[in-house]
C-alpha positions as CSV (number, residue, x, y, z in Angstrom):
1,X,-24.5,29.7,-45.8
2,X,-28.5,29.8,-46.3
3,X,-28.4,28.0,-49.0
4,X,-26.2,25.4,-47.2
5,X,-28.8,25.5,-44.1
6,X,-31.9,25.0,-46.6
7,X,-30.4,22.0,-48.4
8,X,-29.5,20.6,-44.5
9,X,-32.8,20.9,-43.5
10,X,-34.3,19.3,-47.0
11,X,-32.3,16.5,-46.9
12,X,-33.3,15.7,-43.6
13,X,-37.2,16.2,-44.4
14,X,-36.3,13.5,-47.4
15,X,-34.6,11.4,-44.7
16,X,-37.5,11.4,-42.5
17,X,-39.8,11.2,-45.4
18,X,-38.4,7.9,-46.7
19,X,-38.0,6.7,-42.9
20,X,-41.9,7.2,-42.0
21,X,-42.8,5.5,-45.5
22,X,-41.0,2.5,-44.3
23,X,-41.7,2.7,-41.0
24,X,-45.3,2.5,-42.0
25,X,-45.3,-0.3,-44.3
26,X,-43.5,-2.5,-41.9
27,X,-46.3,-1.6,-39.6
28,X,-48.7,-2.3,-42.1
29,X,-47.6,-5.7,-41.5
30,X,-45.4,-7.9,-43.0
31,X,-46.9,-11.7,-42.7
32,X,-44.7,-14.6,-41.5
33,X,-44.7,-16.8,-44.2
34,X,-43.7,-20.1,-42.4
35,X,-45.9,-19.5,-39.6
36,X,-49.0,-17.6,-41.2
37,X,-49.0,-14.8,-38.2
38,X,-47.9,-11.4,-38.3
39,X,-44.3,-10.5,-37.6
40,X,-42.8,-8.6,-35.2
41,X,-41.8,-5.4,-37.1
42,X,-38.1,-3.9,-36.5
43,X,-39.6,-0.5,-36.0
44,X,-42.2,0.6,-33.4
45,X,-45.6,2.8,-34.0
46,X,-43.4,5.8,-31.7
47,X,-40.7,5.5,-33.7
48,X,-42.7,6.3,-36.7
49,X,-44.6,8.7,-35.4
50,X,-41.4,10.6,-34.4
51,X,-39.8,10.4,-37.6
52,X,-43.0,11.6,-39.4
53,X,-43.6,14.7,-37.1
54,X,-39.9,15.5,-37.4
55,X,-40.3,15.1,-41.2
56,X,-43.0,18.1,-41.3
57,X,-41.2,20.3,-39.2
58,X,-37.7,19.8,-40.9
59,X,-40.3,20.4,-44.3
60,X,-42.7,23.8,-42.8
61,X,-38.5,25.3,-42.2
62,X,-37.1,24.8,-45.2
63,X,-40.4,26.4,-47.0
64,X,-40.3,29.3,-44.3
65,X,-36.6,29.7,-45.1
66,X,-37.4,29.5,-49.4
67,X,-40.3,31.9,-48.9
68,X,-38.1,34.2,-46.3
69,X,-38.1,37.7,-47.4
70,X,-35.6,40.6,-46.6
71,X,-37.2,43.4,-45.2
72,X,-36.8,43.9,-41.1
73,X,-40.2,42.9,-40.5
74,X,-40.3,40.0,-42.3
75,X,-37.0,38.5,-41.8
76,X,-38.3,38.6,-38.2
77,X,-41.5,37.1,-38.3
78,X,-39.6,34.3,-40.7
79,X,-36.8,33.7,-37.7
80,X,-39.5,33.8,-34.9
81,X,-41.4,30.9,-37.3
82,X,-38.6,29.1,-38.0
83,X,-37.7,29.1,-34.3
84,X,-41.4,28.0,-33.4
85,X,-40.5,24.6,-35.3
86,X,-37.5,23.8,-33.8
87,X,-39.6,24.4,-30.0
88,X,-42.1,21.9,-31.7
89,X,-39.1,19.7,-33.2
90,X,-37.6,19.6,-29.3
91,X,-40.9,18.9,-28.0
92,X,-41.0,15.8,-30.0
93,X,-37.4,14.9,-29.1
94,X,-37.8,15.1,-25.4
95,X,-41.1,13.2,-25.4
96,X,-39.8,10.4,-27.2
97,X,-36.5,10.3,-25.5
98,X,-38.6,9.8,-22.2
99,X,-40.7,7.1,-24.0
100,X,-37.8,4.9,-25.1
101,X,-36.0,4.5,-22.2
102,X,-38.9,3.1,-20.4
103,X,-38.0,4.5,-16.7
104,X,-38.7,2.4,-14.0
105,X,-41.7,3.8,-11.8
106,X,-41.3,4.8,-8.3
107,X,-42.9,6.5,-5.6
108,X,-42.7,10.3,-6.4
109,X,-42.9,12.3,-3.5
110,X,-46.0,14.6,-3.2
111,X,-43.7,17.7,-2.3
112,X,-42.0,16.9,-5.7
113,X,-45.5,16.9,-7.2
114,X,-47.1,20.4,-5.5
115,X,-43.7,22.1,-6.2
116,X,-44.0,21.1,-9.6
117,X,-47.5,22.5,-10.1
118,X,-46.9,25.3,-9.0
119,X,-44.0,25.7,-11.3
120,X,-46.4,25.6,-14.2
121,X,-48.4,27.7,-12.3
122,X,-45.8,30.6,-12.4
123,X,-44.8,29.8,-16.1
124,X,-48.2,30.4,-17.3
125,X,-49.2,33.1,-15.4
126,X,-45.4,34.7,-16.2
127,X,-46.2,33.9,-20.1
128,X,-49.7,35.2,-20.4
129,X,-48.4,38.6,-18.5
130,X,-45.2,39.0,-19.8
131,X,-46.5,38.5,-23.3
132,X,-49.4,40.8,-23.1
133,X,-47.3,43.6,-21.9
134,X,-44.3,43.6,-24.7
135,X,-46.8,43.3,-27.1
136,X,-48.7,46.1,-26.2
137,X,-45.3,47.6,-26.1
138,X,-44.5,46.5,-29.7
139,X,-48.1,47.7,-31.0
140,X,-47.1,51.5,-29.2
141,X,-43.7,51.5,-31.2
142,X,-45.2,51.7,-34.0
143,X,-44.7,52.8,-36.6
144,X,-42.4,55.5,-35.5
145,X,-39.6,53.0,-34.0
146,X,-40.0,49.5,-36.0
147,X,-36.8,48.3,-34.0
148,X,-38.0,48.8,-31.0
149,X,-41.3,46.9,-32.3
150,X,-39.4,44.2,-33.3
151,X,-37.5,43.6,-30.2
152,X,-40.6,43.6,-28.4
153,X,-42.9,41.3,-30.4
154,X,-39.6,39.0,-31.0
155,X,-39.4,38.9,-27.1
156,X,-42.9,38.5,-26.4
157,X,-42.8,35.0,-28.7
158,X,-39.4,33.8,-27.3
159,X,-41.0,34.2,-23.5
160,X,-44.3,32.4,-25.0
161,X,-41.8,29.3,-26.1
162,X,-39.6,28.8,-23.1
163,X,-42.3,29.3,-20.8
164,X,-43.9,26.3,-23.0
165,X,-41.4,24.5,-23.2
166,X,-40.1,24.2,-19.8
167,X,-43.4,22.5,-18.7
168,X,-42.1,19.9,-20.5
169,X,-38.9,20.0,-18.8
170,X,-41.1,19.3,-15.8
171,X,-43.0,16.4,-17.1
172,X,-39.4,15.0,-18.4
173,X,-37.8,15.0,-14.6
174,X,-40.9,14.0,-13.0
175,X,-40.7,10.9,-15.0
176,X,-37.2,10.4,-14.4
177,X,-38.1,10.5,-10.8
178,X,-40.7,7.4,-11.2
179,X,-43.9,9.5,-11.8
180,X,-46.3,7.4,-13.7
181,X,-47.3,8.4,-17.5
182,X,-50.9,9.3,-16.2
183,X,-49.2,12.7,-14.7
184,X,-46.0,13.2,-16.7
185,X,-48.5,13.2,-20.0
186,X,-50.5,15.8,-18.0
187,X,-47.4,17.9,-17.9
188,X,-46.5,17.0,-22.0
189,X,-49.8,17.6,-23.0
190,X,-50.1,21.3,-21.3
191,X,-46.9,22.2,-22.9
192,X,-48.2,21.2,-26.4
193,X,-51.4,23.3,-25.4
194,X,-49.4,26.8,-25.2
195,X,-46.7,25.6,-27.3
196,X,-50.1,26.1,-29.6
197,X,-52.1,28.5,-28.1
198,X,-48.7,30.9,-27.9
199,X,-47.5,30.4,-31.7
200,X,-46.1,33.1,-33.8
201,X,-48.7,36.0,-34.2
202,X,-48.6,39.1,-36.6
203,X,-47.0,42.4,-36.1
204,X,-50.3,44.2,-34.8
205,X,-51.0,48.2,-35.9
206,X,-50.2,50.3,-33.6
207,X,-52.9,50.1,-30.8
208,X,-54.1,46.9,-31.6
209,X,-53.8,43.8,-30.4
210,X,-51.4,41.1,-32.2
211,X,-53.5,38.9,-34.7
212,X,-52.7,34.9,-35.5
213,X,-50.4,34.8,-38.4
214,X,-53.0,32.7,-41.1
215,X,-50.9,31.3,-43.8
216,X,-52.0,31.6,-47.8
């Protein structure tokens, strides 16, 4: 079945590949040849850029999943990495899904709005606190109960995601309730900023605080 899921995930990094190659040259320009002006090309610059940031993250899982190893730790850091992608992957999804059905804009109510905020509000504060306390949990476990590590650090990365993530969420509705680009992107781009800021991070020593995971 791993096998099965690495091959899946190759052949759609391949897929993608070829896609934002073609997507590019058409973009590139292709020159009318009657009319000595530059064609309208089937394929927009989003469309592209969609297909090639989903052609790195189908590529950065499928060399976690090769290089995966089999030992608790390990195997947990892998799934938490792998995991990280596909909360970029759906990132990129919902962004572009928003983007390509042009929504008509409307009059967004400013209660919407405040509640909103402070919806963010409470999912960073929630992530920054939640996250600091299981992993000071996960750094005391150690090294007498590695489980319990584990289930702490893995928790600590999943709240980080979601918490992300769902600011996202928020910038997705408010644009399907009219709001202009100018503050749905504000709500997008903040999700990408601790979508980034709360990526996968090393088991820490007991004690310690968790350190970035820096790749060789």
């Amino acid at each position: 079945m791993k096998y099965i899921v690495q091959y899946a995930v190759l052949a759609m990094a391949m897929l993608c590949g070829t896609a934002f190659l073609s997507g590019s040259l058409q973009l590139l320009g292709t020159y009318g040849h009657t009319h000595q002006h530059f064609s309208s090309p089937p394929v927009s610059l989003s469309e592209t850029l969609f297909v090639g940031g989903a052609c790195l993250v189908c590529a950065k899982i499928y060399q976690l999943m090769v290089r995966a190893k089999s030992d608790p730790i390990s195997k947990t850091e892998t799934q938490i990495k792998v995991r990280y992608m596909v909360y970029l992957l759906a990132w990129l999804i919902v962004l572009f899904m928003v983007h390509t059905m042009n929504l008509r804009q409307r009059t967004v109510s400013s209660r919407f709005l405040v509640a909103f905020v402070f919806a963010t509000a409470a999912a960073i504060w929630s992530g920054f606190v939640l996250r600091k306390t299981l992993f000071k949990k996960s750094a005391a476990a150690l090294p007498n109960n590695v489980g319990e590590a584990l289930k702490g650090w893995k928790g600590a990365h999943l709240i980080g995601f979601n918490n992300a993530m769902s600011i996202a969420g928020f910038g997705a509705v408010l644009k399907f309730l009219g709001s202009s680009w100018y503050i749905a992107g504000i709500f997008f781009g903040l999700s990408m900023v601790f979508l980034l800021l709360w990526g996968p991070r090393q088991m820490a020593a007991n004690g310690a605080q968790p350190a970035p995971l820096i790749e060789n």
